[in-house]
C-alpha positions as MATLAB code, in Angstrom:
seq = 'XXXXXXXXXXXXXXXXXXXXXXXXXXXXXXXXXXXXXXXXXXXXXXXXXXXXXXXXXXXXXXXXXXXXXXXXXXXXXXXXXXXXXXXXXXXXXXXXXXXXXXXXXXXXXXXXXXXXXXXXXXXXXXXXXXXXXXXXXXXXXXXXXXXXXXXXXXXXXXXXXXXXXXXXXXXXXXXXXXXXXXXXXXXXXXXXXXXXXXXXXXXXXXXXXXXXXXXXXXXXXXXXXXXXXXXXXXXXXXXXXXXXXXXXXXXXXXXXXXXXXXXXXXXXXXXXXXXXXXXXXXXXXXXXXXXXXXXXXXXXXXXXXXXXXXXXXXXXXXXXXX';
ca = [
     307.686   33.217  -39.371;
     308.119   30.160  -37.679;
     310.971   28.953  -39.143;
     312.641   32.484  -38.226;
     312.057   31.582  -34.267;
     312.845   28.379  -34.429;
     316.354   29.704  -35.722;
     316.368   32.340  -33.299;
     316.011   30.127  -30.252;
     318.642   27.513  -31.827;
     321.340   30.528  -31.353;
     320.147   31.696  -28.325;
     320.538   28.021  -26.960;
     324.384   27.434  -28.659;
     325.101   31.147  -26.713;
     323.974   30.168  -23.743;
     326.017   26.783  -24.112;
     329.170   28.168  -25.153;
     329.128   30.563  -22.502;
     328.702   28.266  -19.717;
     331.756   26.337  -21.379;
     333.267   29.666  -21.533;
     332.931   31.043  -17.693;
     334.154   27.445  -17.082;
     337.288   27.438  -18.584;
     337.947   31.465  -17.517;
     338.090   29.979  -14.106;
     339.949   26.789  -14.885;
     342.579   29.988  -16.192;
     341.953   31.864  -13.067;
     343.287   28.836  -10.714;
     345.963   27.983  -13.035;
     344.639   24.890  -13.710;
     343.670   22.669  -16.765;
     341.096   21.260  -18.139;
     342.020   17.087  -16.966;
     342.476   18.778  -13.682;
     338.823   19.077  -13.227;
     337.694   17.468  -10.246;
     334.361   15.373  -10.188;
     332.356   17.784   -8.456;
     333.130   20.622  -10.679;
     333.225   18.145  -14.173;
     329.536   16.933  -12.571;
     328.322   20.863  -11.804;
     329.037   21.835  -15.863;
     327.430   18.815  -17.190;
     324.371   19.603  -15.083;
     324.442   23.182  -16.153;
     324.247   21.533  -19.464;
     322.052   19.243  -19.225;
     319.904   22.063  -17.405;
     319.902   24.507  -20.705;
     319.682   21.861  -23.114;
     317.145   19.722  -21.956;
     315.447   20.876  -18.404;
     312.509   18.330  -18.630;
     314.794   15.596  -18.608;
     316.960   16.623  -15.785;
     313.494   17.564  -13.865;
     312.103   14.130  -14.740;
     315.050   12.691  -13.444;
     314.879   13.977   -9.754;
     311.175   13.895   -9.907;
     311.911    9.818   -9.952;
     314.888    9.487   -7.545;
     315.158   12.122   -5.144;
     313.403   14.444   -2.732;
     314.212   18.351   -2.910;
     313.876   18.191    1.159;
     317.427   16.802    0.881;
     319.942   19.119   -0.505;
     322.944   18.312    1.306;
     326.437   17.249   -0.387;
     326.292   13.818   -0.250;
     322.910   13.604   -1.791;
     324.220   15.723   -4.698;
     327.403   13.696   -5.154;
     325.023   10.666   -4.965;
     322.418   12.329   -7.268;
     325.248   13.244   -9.890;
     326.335    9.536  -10.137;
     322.827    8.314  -10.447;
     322.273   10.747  -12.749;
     325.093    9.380  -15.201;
     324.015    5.835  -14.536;
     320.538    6.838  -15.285;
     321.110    9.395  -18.374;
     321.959    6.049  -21.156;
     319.164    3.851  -20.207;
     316.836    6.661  -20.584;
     318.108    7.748  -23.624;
     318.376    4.171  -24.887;
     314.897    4.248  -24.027;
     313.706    7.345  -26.483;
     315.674    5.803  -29.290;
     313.462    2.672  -28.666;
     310.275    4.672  -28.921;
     311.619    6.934  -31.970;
     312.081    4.239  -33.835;
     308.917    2.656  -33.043;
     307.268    5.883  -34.324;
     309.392    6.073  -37.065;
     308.635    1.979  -38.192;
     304.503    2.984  -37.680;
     305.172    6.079  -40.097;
     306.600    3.924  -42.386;
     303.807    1.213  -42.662;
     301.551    4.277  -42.763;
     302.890    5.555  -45.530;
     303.123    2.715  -47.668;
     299.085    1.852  -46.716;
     298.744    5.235  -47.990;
     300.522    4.898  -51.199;
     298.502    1.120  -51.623;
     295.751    2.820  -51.410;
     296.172    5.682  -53.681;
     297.487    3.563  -56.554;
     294.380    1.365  -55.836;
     292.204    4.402  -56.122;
     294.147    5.860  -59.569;
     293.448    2.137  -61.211;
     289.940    2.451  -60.143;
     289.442    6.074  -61.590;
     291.233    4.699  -64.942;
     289.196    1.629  -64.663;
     286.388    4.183  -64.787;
     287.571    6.475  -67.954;
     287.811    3.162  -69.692;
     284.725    2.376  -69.458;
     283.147    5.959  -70.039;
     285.063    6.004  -73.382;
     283.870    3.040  -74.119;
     280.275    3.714  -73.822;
     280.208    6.626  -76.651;
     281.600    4.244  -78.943;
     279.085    1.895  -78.657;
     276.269    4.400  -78.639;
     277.598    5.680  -81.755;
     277.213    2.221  -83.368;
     273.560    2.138  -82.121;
     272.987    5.502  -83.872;
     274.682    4.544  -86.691;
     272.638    1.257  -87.064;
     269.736    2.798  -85.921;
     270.471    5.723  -88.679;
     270.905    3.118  -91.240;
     267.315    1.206  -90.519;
     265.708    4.613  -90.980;
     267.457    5.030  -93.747;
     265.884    1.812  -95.177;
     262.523    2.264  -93.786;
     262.418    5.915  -95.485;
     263.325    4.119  -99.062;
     260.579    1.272  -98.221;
     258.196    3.993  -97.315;
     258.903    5.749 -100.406;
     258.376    2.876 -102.752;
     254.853    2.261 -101.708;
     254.111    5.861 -101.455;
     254.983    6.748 -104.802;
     251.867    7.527 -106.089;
     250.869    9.632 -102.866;
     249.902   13.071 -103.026;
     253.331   15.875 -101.477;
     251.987   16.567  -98.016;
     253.245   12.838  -97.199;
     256.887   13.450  -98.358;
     256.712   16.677  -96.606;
     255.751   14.529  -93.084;
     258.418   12.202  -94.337;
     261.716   15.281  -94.469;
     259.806   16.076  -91.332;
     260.355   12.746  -89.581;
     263.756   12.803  -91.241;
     264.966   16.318  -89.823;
     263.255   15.128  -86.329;
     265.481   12.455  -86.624;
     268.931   13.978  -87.350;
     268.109   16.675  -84.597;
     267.607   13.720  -82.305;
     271.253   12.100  -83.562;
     273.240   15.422  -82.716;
     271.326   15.577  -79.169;
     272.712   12.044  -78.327;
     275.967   13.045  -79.821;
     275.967   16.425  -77.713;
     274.531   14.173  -74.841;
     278.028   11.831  -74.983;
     280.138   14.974  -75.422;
     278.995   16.426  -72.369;
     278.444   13.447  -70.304;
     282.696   12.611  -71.456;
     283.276   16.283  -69.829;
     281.948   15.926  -66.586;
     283.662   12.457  -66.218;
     287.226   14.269  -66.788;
     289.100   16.108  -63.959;
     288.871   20.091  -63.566;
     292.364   20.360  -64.735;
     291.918   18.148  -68.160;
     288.757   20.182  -69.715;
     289.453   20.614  -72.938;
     286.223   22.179  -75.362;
     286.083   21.330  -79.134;
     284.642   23.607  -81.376;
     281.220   22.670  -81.287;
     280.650   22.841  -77.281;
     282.245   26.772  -78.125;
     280.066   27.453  -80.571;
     277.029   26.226  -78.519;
     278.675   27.903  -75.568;
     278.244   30.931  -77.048;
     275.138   30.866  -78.723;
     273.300   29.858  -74.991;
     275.143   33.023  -73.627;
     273.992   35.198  -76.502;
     270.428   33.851  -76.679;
     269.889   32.579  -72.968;
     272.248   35.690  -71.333;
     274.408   35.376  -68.278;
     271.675   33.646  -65.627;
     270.369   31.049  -67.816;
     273.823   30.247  -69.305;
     275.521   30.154  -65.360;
     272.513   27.897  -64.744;
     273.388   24.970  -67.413;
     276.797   25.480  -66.278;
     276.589   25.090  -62.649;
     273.908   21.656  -63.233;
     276.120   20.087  -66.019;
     279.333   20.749  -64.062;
     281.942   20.872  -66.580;
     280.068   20.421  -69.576;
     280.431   24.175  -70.937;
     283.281   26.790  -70.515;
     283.312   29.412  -67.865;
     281.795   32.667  -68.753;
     285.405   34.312  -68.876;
     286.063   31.456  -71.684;
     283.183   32.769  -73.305;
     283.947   36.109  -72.916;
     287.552   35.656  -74.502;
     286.181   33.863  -77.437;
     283.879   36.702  -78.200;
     286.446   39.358  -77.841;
     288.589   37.229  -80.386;
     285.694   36.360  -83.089;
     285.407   38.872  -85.922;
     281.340   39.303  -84.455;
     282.910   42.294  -81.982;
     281.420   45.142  -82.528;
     283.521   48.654  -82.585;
     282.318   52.226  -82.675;
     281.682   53.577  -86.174;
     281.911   49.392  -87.720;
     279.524   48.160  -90.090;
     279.167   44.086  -90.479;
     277.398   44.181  -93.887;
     280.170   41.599  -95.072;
     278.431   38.822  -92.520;
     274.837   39.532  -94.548;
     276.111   37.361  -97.358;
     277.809   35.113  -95.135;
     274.787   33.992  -92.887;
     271.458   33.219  -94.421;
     269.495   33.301  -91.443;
     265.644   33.134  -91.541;
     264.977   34.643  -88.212;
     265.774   38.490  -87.167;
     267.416   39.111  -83.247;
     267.498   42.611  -81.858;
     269.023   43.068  -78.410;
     268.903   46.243  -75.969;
     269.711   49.529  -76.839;
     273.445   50.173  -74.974;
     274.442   53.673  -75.749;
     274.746   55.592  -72.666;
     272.619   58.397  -71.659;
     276.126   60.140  -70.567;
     278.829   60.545  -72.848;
     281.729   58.598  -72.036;
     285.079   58.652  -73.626;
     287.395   55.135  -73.328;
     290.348   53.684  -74.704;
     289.856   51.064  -76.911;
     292.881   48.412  -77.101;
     292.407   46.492  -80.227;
     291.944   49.235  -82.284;
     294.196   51.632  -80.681;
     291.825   54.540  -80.945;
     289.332   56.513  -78.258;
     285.731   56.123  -78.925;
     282.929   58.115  -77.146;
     283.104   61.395  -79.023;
     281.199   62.702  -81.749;
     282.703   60.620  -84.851;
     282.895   63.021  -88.552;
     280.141   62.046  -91.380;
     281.822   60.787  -94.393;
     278.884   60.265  -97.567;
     276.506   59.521  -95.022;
     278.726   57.095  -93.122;
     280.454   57.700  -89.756;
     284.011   57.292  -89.987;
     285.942   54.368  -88.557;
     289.025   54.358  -85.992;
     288.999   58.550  -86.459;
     290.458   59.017  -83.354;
     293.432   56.739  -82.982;
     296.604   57.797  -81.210;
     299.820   56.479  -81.416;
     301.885   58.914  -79.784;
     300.783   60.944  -76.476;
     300.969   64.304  -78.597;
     297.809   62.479  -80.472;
     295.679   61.796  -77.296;
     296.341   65.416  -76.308;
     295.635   66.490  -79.578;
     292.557   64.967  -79.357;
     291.614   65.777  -76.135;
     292.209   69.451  -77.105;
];
């Protein structure tokens, strides 16, 4: 928009110009005269005309410094013409001074900026270094640490042979304690690595997904928005989890029994989650399946019958509308 009236007043300002040149030269036609005819007085009455459309602060500033507008008689303005053009170079001289003075202090600016910005990009990589460095050499300190449990356990378990079960049961104990404590660290460095990294270089393995969604199905939606917003980073967004949900094979669909994933997980613990089926019946479109669910599937053996009502053409929606 204003780039439009900037444009706008740039024409009006050329019209106005060319038709002061042009009334000028209609009555340098109308006196049969030409243009080196001119005399001073009218030559100095179209540059100030001029002068007065192109620039009137200038022309204003001018008179402001040499003259009085008591005195408006014709010697004063034959005077105040040829001060003018006297006057008009050393004042421009002047402005071409200051621009460039501007223009050198822009300059320096600039490059301080840019100084300062690669000083700060060498810092922040100064800073990744080191953050990548510190996983590696806590994973050498769990790793050694690992190994002298390791040795302690087979110590232990030479002079405990003779000892009675309940020991070697506190013994996996201390053992399982011990591996749940390595994967903490290790999930500890992962996260700590994600919150160093910029917004725009997140990048999740597998394991912070898998976690991810496992805190959003056991924790829900508040408790899963409140690890995210205190370990900035750390975990995806909740559309990220959302996605990866809609994309695992765990989905369920109307009518779709998961007794495959009974063999497939041997889980010791049973979940059960609210009851979702609406009190109103409500009929939707269903996009990965390409089918409608919300009405009254057929009984097949016992069984209700998957992806009955799928469309393909709009004859089959009305079809099964009807």
């Amino acid at each position: 928009m204003g780039s439009a009236t900037t444009s706008d007043n740039t024409l009006d300002m050329g019209d106005r110009i060319n038709k002061i040149i042009s009334d000028y030269k209609k009555a340098i036609q109308k006196n049969h005269l030409q243009l080196r005819h001119l005399t001073t007085n009218e030559l100095s009455k179209l540059m100030e005309r001029l002068c007065q459309e192109i620039s009137p602060d200038t022309l204003e500033l001018f008179r402001n410094e040499h003259f009085n507008d008591d005195n408006n008689t014709a010697d004063n303005t034959t005077q105040e013409l040829e001060k003018f053009y006297e006057w008009m170079p050393k004042y421009l001289t002047e402005q071409d001074l200051k621009l460039e003075v501007i223009i050198r202090s822009k300059q320096e600016q600039q490059q301080n900026l840019s100084v300062v910005t690669q000083a700060l990009l060498n810092q922040n990589e100064q800073i990744f270094q080191q953050i990548q460095a510190q996983p590696q050499q806590l994973t050498q300190m769990l790793t050694w640490q690992q190994q002298q449990q390791a040795n302690n356990q087979n110590a232990q378990s030479i002079n405990n042979f003779n000892q009675n079960s309940p020991q070697i049961d506190q013994s996996d104990k201390q053992k399982d304690y011990f591996d749940t404590l390595v994967k903490l660290a290790s999930t500890t460095i992962l996260l700590w690595t994600m919150v160093a990294l910029s917004p725009n270089h997140f990048r999740f393995s597998e394991p912070v997904k898998n976690f991810a969604v496992c805190l959003y199905v056991l924790g829900g939606k508040q408790v899963y928005e409140f690890v995210r917003l205190n370990l900035y980073g750390s975990i995806p967004t909740l559309a990220t989890v959302g996605h990866l949900i809609k994309n695992s094979d765990t989905t369920f669909s109307e009518a779709k029994f998961h007794f495959e994933s009974l063999r497939r997980f041997h889980l010791h613990f049973g979940f059960c989650s609210e009851d979702t089926t609406g009190v109103i019946r409500k009929v939707e479109y269903e996009s990965k399946t390409n089918s409608f669910v919300g009405f009254a599937t057929p009984i097949d053996h016992g069984a209700p019958l998957s992806q009955f009502y799928r469309a393909d053409t709009f004859n089959d929606s009305k079809t099964i509308y009807d």
